[in-house]
N, C-alpha and C positions, 0 to 999 in steps of 0.2 A: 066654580071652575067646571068649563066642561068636560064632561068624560070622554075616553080615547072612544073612536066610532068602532062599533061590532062589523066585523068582515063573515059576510054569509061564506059557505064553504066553497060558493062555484066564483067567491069573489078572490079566494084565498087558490083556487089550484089555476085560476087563468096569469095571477099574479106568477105564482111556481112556474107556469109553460115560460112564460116571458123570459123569466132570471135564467129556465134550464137551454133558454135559444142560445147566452152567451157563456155559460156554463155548462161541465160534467156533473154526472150524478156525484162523484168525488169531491167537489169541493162545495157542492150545494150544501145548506143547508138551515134549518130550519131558525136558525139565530139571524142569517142571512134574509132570509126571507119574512122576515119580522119586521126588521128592519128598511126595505126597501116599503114594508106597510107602515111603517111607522107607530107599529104597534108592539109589544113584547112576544117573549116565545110562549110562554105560556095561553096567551090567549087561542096562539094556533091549537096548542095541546086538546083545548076543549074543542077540536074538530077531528084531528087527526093525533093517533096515540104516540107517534114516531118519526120518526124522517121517510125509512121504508113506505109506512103506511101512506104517508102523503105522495112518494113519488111512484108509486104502484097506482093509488089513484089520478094521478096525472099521466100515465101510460093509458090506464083505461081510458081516458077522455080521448085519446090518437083511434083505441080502437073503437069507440062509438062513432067517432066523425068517420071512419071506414066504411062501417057498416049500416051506415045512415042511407038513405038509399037502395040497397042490396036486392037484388032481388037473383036466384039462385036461376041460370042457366046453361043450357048445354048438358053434355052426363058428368060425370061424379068427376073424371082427371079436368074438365074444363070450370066447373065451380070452382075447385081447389084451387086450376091457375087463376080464374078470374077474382077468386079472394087473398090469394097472394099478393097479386099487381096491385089491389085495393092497398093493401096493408102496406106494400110499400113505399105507392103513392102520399098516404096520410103520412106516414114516417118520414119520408121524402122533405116532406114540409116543413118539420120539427125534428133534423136529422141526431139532437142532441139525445132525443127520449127515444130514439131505436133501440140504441145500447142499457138507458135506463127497462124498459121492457122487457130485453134480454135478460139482465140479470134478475130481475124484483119481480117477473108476472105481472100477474094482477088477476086479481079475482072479482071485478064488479063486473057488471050489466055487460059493457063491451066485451070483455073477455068472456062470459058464456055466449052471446051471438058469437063469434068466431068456433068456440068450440062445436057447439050446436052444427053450423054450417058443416065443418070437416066432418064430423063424426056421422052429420046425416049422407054428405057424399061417399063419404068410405061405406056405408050401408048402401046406398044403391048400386056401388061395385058389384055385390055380391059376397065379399069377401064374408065369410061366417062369422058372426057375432064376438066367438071367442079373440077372434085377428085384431079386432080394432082397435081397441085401447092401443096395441104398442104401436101399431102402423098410424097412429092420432101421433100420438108420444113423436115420432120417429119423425112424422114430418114437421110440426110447431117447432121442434127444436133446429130443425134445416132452417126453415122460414124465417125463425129468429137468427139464426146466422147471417142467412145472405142478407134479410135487411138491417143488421146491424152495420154487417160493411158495405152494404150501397149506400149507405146514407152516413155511414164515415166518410168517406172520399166524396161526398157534397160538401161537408165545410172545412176542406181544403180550400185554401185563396189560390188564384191564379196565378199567382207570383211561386206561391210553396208548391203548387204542380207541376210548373215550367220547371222551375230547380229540381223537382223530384223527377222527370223525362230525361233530364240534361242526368241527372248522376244512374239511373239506368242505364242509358246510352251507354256511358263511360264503361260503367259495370260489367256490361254484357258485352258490346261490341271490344270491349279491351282487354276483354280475360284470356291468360294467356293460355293457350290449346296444350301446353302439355298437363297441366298442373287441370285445366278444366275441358279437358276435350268432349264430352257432350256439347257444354254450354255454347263452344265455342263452333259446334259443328252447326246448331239452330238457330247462333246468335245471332241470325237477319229475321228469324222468322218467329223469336219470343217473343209476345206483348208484355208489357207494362199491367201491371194489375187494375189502374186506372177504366182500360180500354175495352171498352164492350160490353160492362159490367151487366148490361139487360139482360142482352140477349146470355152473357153464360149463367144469370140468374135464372129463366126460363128454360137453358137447355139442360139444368142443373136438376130443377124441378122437375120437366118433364122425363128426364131419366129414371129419375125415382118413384114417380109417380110408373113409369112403365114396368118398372119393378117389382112394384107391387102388382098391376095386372095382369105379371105373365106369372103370377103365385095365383091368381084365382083359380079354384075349382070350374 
């Protein structure tokens, strides 16, 4: 009888991106993913010690294809945006493993280029040695925000968006002005959270980032 086929590891995390395209990191899992290999879980074990561990490595694989290519220009606030847009774009594509990302890191190969990248731009700021770990810290955990929820609201269907515009509308344009009177005094002029998500990702960033500049010595 022939034995079940050995799955190399980069055959086992392309398999994981696929399941995590129609799937959450919540209901993934490695029982799952055996399964659709047609192989048992324990065989996965002998690549990866956990479930974490496997989907930490399949974040890292979004942040290798980011930074594949890369090459650092403009000063230190333009790298940052230019490797933000990166990282959203790549998450963009595989908007299930943004969130995955957010929560779990990741510690291989991709995740030090990206760290590397920030932490050499926050040194050409000028900002003094001692500043940057927490202004690193400070930003990755922004950047992990925003592209977790831009790339939430890409697998939205068009059906569940139209319905979500339509019960906005209602929400806002119908609230009554005693019980909501701000709401009701802007109510022509609140966006939808949907709406513009780039540009207030960039004007979110660049805020921050100015923030820190106007802290440099």
């Amino acid at each position: 009888m022939a034995g079940r086929r050995r799955w190399s590891t980069e055959e086992i995390l392309d398999a994981a991106a696929e399941l995590l395209r129609t799937s959450d990191a919540e209901s993934f899992s490695v029982r799952k993913l055996a399964a659709v290999l047609g192989t048992d879980s324990s065989s996965l074990y002998r690549h990866f010690r956990n479930k974490t561990e496997l989907l930490r490595a399949v974040a890292d694989r979004i942040l290798m294809a980011a930074m594949d290519g890369y090459h650092p220009e403009g000063d230190w606030k333009q790298r940052i945006t230019a490797l933000a847009l990166r990282l959203g774009e790549a998450f963009g594509r595989q908007p299930q493993l943004a969130a995955v990302w957010g929560r779990y890191a990741s510690s291989g190969t991709g995740s030090r280029l990206v760290m590397e990248e920030v932490l050499q731009a926050l040194r050409a700021s000028g900002l003094p040695d001692e500043e940057i770990p927490a202004r690193y810290h400070r930003i990755v955990i922004l950047l992990a925000a925003l592209i977790a929820s831009e790339a939430g609201v890409s697998t939205i269907t068009p059906e569940e968006y139209e319905q979500g515009m339509e019960l906005f509308r209602v929400a806002v344009l119908g609230a009554d002005p005693e019980r909501f009177p701000a709401l009701s005094h802007f109510a022509r002029d609140v966006r939808p959270l949907g709406v513009d998500r780039r540009a207030a990702f960039e004007d979110i960033l660049a805020a921050h980032l100015a923030h820190i500049e106007a802290g440099i010595p």
